[in-house]
C-alpha positions as CSV (number, residue, x, y, z in Angstrom):
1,X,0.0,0.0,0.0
2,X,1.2,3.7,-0.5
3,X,2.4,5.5,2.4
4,X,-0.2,7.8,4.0
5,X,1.0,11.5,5.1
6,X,0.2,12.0,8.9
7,X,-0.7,15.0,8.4
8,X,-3.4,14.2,6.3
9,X,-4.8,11.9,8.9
10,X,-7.9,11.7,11.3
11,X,-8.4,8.9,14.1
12,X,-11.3,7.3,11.3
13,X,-8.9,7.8,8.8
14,X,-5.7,5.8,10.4
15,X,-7.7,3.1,11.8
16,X,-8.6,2.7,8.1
17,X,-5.3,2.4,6.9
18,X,-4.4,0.1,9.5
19,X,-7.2,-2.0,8.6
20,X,-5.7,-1.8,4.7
21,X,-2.6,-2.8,6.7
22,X,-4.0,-5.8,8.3
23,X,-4.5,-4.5,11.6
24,X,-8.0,-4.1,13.1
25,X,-7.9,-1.6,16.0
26,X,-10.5,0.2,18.1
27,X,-11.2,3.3,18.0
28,X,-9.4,3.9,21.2
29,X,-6.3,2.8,19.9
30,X,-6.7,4.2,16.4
31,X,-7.5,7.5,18.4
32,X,-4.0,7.2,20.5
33,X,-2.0,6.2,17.9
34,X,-3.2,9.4,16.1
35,X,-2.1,11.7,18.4
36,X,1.1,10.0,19.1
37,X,1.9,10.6,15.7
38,X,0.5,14.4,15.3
39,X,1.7,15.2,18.6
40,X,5.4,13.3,18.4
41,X,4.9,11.9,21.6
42,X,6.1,8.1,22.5
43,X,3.1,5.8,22.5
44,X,3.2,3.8,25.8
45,X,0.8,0.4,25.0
46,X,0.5,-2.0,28.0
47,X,-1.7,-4.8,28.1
48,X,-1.5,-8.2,28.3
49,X,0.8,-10.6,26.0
50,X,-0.4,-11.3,22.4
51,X,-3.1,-8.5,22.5
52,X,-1.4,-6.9,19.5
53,X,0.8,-4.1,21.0
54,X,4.1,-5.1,18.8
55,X,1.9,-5.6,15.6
56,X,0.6,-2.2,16.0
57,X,4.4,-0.6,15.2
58,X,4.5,-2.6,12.5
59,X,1.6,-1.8,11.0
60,X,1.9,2.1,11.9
61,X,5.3,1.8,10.0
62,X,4.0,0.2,7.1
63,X,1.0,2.7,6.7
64,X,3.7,5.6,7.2
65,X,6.2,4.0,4.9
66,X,8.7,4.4,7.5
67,X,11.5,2.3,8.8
68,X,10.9,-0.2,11.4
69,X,13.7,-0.6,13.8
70,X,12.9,-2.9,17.0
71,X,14.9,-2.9,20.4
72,X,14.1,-6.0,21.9
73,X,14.8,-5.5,25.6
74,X,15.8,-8.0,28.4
75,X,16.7,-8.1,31.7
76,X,20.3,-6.6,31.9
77,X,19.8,-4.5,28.7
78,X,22.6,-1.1,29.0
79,X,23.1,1.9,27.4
80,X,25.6,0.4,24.8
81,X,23.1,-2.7,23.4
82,X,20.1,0.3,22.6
83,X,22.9,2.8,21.6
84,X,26.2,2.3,19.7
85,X,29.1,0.0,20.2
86,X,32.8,0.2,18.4
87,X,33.6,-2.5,16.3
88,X,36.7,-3.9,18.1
89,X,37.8,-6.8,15.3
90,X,37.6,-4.0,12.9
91,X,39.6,-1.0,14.8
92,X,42.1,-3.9,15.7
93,X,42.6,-5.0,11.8
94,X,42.9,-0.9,11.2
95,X,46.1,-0.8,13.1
96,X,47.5,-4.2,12.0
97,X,46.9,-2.6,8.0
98,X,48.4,0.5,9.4
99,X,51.4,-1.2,10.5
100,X,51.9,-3.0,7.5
101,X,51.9,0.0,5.7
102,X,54.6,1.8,7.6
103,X,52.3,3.9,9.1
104,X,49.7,4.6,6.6
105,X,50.4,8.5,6.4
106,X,49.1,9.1,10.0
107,X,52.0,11.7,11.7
108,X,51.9,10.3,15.4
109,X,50.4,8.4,17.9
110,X,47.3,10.8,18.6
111,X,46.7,10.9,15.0
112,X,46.5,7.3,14.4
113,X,44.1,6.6,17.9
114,X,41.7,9.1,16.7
115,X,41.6,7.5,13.1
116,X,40.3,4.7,15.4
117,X,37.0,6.2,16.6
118,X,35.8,7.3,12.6
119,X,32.4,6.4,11.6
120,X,33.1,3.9,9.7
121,X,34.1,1.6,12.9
122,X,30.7,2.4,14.3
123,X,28.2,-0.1,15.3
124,X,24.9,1.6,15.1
125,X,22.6,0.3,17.9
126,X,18.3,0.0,17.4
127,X,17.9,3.6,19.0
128,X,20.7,5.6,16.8
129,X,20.0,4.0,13.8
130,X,16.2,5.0,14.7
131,X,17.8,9.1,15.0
132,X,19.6,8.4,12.2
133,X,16.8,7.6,9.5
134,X,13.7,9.4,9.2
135,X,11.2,8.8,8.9
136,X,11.3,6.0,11.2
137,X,8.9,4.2,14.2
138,X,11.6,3.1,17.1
139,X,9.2,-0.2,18.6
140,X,10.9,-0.5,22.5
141,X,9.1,-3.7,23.0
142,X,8.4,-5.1,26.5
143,X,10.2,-2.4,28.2
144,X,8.9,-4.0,31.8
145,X,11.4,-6.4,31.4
146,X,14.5,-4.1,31.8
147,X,15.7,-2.5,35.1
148,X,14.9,0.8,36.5
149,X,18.7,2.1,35.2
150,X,18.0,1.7,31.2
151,X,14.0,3.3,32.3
152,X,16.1,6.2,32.9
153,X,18.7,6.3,30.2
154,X,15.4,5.9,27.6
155,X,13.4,9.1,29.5
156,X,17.3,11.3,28.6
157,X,17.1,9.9,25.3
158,X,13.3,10.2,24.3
159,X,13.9,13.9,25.7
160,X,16.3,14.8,23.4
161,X,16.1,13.0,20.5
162,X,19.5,13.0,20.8
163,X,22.7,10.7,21.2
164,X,26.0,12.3,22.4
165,X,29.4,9.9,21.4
166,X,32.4,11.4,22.9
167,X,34.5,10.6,19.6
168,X,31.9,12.2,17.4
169,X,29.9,14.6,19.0
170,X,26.5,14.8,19.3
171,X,23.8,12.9,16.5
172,X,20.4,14.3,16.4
173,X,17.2,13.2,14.9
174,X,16.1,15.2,12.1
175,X,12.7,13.8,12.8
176,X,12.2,12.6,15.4
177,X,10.5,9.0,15.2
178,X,7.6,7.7,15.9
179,X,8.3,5.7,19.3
180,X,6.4,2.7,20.6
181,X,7.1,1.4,24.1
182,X,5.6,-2.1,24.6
183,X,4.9,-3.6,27.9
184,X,3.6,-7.1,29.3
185,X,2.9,-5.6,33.0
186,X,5.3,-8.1,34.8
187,X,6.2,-5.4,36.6
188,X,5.3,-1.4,37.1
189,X,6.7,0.8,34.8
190,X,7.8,4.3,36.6
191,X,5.8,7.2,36.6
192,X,8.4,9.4,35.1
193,X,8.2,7.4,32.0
194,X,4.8,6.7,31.8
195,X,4.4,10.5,32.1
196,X,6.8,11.1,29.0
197,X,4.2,9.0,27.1
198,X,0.6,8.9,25.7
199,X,-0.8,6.1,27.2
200,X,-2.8,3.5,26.1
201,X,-4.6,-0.2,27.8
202,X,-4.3,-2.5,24.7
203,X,-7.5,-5.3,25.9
204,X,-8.3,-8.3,24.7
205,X,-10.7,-7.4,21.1
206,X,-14.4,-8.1,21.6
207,X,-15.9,-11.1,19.9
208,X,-17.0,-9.9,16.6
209,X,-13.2,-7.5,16.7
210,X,-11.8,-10.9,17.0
211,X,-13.4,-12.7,14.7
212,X,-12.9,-10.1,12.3
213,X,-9.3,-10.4,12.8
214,X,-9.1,-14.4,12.0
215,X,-11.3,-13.6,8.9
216,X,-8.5,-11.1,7.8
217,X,-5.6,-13.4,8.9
218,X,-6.6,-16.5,8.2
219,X,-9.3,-16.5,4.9
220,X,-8.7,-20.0,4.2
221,X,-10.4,-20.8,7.7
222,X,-14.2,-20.5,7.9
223,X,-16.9,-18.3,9.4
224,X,-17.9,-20.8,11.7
225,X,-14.5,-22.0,12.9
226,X,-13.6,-18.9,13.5
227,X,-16.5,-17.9,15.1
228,X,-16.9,-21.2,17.8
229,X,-12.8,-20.5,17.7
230,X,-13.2,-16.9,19.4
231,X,-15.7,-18.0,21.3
232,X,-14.3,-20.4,22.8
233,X,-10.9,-18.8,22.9
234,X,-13.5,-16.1,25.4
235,X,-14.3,-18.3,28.0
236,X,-11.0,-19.7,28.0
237,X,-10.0,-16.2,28.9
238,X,-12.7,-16.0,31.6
239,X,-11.4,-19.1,32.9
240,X,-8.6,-17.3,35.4
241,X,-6.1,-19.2,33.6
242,X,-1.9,-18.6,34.4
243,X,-1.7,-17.4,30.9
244,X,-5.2,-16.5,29.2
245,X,-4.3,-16.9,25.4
246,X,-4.1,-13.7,23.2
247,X,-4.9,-13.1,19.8
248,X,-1.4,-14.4,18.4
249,X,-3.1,-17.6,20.2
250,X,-6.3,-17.4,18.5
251,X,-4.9,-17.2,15.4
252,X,-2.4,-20.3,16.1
253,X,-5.5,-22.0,17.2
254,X,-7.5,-21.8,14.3
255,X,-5.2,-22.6,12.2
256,X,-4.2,-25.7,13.8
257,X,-7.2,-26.6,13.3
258,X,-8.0,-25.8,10.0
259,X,-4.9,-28.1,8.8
260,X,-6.6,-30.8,10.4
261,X,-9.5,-30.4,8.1
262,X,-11.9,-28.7,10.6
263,X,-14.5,-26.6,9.5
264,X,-16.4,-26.4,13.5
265,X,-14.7,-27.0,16.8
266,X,-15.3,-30.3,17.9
267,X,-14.1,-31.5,21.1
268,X,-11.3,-34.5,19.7
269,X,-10.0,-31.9,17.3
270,X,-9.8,-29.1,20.2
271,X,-8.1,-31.4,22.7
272,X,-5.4,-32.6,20.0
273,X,-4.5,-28.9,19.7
274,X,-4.8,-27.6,22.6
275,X,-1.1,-26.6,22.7
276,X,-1.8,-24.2,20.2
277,X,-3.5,-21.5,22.3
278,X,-2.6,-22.6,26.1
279,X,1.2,-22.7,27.3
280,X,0.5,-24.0,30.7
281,X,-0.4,-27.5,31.6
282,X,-2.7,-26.5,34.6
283,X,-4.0,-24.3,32.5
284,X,-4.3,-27.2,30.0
285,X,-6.2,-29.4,32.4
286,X,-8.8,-26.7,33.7
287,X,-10.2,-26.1,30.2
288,X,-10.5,-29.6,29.4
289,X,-12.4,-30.3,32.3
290,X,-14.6,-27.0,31.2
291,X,-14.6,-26.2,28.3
292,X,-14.1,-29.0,26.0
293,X,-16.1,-30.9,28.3
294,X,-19.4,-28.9,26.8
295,X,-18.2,-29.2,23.5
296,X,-18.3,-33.1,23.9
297,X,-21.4,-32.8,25.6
């Protein structure tokens, strides 16, 4: 599809594209992604995992034709993994070439060290190569699983967008991107960030949201399987399960079972795929003994 111009954009009018995109949002989400984009503020999304927070920077940079660049973060995630690094191997063959060459025109010592720290020995990192190219959507995904110390560096760098390398000086965005922090709630977020961001509660779709979305994924699968599929993927999620299955689930589930040749959910063809949507084997257990057990009934 052809790029949309943000400017040119309403709430109605993204969630449209989005939909062209393969994304079905509310209008709650199409209405905060909206003014994350018109306001250049970061969009914070939190909800539950598989609800569609990730899919929604992907789809906002395809409808913006922008670049996508994901920072995947992790417990013990620094500065220097979101950042920039200096490409050792490389700086080290620089000197061995220089050597070889009887010095390779460089006049002294200081000379040659600073030859070290050029550009071209620069490891570009998710968040500068996000200032670097515009237009661009930076996707911070699951952001609650880094430490309070990197929550900090990000609310510097989301200020500024800005990165200041000692050897080089200081790289700013020309536009700034469109920045979409992810998080799974495993643990609370600080306020300072939070208040950096728009905020937004990504919930599980409705029924007919959801079965809208296996239509769109999945058109091979039919109406009624995906139907009795998200309706059954509902009371699995009313079920107080350890993990209630997301949409990424639903979607796994329903193909599963369309590849077994289903066209309804029946309770054999449920149970054989029941790995599909739940990850937990108590979880496993209380839905056969609930749910499947009506569908055989």
């Amino acid at each position: 599809m052809a790029p949309v111009d943000p400017q040119t954009l309403d709430p109605a009018s993204l969630g449209h594209a989005l939909e062209q995109a393969g994304y079905l949002p509310d209008e709650g989400l199409s209405t905060a992604a909206f003014l994350a984009l018109r306001m250049h503020r970061p969009l914070f999304l939190e909800g539950d995992a598989g609800v569609g927070k990730t899919s929604l920077a992907h789809a906002l940079a395809e409808v913006t034709g922008a670049d996508l660049v994901r920072l995947q973060c992790y417990e013990g995630i620094d500065a220097s993994q979101a950042l920039y690094d200096w490409d050792f191997p490389r700086q080290v063959l620089h000197l061995r070439a220089t050597e070889a060459a009887g010095g390779g025109g460089y006049h002294d010592a200081r000379e040659l060290e600073h030859s070290l720290y050029d550009r071209r020995f620069l490891i570009a990192r998710p968040i500068l190569r996000a200032l670097e190219h515009s237009p661009s959507v930076l996707l911070i995904d699951e952001i609650d699983r880094a430490d309070d110390e990197f929550e900090a560096f990000l609310l510097e760098v989301l200020a500024d967008n800005a990165v200041s390398i000692p050897e080089l000086g200081t790289i700013r965005a020309e536009t700034p991107p469109l920045v979409v922090l992810t998080s799974n709630r495993t643990r609370e977020v600080h306020d300072a960030l939070k208040r950096r961001c728009l905020y937004h509660w990504v919930a599980h779709p409705s029924y007919e949201r959801e079965v809208a979305i296996l239509r769109r994924r999945l058109p091979e699968v039919s109406e009624r399987l995906a139907r009795e599929v998200a309706a059954a993927v509902r009371r699995m999620r009313e079920a107080d399960l350890l993990k209630p299955p997301g949409v990424a689930e639903s979607i796994d589930w329903a193909q599963a079972l369309h590849l077994l040749g289903a066209d309804s959910l029946d309770a054999e063809r449920a149970a054989a795929t029941l790995g599909a949507v739940l990850k937990y084997q108590e979880d496993a257990v209380r839905i056969r003994d609930t749910v499947l057990a009506e569908l055989a009934g």
